[in-house]
C-alpha positions in Angstrom: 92.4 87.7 120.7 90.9 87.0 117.4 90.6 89.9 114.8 89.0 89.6 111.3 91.4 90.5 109.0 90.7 93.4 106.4 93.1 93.0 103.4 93.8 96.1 100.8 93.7 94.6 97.1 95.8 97.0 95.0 99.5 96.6 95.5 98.4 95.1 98.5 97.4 91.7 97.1 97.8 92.3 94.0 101.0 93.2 91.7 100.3 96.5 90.2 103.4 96.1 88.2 102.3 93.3 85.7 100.6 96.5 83.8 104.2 97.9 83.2 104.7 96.4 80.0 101.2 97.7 79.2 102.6 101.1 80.0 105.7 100.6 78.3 103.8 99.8 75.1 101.6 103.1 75.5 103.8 106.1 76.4 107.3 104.5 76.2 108.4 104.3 79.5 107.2 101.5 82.2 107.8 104.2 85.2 104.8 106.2 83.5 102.5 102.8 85.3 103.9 104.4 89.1 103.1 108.3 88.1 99.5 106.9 86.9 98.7 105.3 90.0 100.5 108.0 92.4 98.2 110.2 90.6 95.0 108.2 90.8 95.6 108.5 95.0 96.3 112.1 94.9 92.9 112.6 93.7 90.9 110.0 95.1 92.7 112.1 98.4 91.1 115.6 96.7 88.0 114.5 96.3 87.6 112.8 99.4 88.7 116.0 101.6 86.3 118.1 99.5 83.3 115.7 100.4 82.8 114.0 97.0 82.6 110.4 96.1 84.0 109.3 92.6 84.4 105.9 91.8 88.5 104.5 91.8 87.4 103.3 88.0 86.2 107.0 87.2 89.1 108.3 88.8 91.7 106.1 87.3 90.8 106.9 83.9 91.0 110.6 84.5 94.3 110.2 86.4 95.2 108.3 82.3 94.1 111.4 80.4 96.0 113.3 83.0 99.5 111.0 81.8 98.4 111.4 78.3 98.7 115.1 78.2 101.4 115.2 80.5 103.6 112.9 78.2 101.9 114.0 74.6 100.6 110.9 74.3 96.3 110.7 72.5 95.0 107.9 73.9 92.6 105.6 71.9 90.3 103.5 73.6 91.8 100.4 72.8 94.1 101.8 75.1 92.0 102.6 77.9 90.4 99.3 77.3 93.9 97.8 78.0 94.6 99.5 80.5 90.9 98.7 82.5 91.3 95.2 81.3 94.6 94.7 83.0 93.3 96.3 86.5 91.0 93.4 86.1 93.5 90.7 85.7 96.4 91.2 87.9 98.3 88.4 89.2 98.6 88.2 93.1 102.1 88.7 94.6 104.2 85.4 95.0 103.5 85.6 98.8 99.7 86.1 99.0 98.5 82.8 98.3 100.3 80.6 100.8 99.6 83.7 103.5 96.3 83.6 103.1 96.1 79.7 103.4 98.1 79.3 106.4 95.6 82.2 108.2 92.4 80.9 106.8 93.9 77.2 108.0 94.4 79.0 111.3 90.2 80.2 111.3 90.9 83.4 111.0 88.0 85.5 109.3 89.5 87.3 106.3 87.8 89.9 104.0 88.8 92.3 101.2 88.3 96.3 102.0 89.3 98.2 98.9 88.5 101.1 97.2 87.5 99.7 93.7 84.3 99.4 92.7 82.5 96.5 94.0 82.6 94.8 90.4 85.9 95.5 89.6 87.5 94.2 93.1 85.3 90.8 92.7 86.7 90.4 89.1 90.0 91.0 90.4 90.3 88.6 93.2 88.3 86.1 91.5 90.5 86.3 88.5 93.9 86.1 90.9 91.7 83.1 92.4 92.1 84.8 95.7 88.1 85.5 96.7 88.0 81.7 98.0 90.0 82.8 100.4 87.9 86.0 101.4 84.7 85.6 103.7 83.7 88.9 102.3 84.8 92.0 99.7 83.7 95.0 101.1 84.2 98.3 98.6 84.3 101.8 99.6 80.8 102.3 97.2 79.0 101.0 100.5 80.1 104.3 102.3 80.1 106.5 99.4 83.3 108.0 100.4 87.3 106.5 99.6 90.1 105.7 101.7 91.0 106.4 104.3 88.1 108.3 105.5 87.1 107.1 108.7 83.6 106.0 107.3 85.0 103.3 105.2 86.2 101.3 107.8 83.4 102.6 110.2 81.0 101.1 107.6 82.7 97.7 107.1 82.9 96.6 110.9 79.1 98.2 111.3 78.3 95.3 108.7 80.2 92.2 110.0 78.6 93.5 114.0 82.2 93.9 114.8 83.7 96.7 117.0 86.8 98.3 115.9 89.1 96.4 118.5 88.0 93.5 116.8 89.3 94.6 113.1 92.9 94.3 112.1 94.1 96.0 108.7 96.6 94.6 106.1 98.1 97.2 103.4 100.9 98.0 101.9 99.9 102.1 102.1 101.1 104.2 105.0 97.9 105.8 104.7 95.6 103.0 104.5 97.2 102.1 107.8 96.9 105.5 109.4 93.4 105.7 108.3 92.7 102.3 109.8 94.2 103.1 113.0 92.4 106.7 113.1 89.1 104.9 112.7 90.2 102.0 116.1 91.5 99.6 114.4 94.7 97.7 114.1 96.9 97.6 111.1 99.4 96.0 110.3 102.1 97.2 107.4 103.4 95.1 104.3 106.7 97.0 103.2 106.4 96.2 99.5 109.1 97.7 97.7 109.2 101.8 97.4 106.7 101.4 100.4 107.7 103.0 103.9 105.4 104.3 106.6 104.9 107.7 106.9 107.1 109.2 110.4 103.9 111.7 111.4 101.6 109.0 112.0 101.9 105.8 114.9 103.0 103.0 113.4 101.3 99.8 113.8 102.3 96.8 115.6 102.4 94.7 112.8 105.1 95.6 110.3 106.9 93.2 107.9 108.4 92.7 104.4 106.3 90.8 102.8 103.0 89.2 103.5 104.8 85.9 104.8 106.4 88.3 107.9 103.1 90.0 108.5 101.2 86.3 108.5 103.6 84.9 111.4 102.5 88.1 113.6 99.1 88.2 113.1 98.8 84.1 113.7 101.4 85.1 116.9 99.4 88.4 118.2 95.9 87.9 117.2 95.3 84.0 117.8 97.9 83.6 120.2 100.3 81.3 118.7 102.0 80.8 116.0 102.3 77.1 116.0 99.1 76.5 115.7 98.8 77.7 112.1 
């Protein structure tokens, strides 16, 4: 069966770790770059359980004050420029580009589901020339709610007329993928490094360690055969 093909963008597709020097630069430690983002999902998480939409933008910049108190750090705005700039201009993994080739040579439909603003995610995959390989990026503004709350994936099969059987997942977050599957859809689970899937939730069918493992199964599951990619 044919599925279109919903990729995550941040860490994902893209290499999250190109801002450690950034980081490094700023509060004197690169590892401050995987407490920032850890805590830009643990309150994108808050204020979608209380109800409340805030943009990933809005919420990554607070989730910066937040490591500037913590570490006794006063942020300029050149800074937070930096910082905003580089979200833009993140490289792609070395694996994404031939991936997405080989399943777009295949005809499968592939689109971008992330939780960045709709501006920000086309500036990044357009700047990691990746959006040429995207039929569509969908962002979580269109649902007014963030990852993974049902409605986000909800909304983006409601507006490609797809069912959720027909929509398949990529991410390297455990809880992308369980909110994927809570919603009906298939997922499938890139194992990026520091990445595991989280034991209380199914696991997906598709589980590999890079995007180059995860490409083979989808061309093998969802198009029937791999040769033919």
């Amino acid at each position: 069966m044919s599925r279109i093909i919903a990729f995550d963008v941040n860490e994902t597709l893209l290499d999250l770790a190109a801002l450690d020097p950034l980081f490094e630069d700023i509060f004197g430690a690169a590892s401050v770059r995987r407490e920032w983002f850890s805590q830009v999902l643990q309150s994108a998480m808050v204020t979608t359980i209380f109800g409340q939409y805030q943009d990933f933008g809005t919420i990554a910049g607070h989730a910066l004050s937040q490591m500037g108190e913590r570490h006794g750090v006063r942020l300029t705005q050149k800074n937070r420029d930096a910082v905003s700039g580089g979200l833009r201009s993140l490289p792609p993994h070395s694996d994404v580009q031939p991936a997405l080739r080989r399943l777009t040579d295949s005809g499968m439909r592939l689109i971008a589901l992330t939780n960045s603003p709709p501006q920000v995610a086309r500036a990044q995959l357009e700047n990691a020339e990746l959006a040429g390989f995207l039929e569509d990026i969908f962002s979580v503004d269109a649902a007014q709610t963030l990852k993974p709350a049902p409605e986000v994936y909800n909304t983006a099969a409601r507006s490609l007329l797809a069912s959720a059987q027909e929509m398949r997942l990529v991410a390297a977050h455990a809880w992308d993928v369980a909110g994927a599957m809570n919603a009906g859809w298939h997922a499938a689970f890139v194992a990026r490094p520091g990445q595991v899937l989280d034991p209380l939730f199914p696991a997906p069918d598709i589980v590999g360690s890079d995007l180059g493992e995860v490409a083979d199964q989808i061309l093998a599951k969802d198009t029937g055969s791999a040769d033919e990619a």
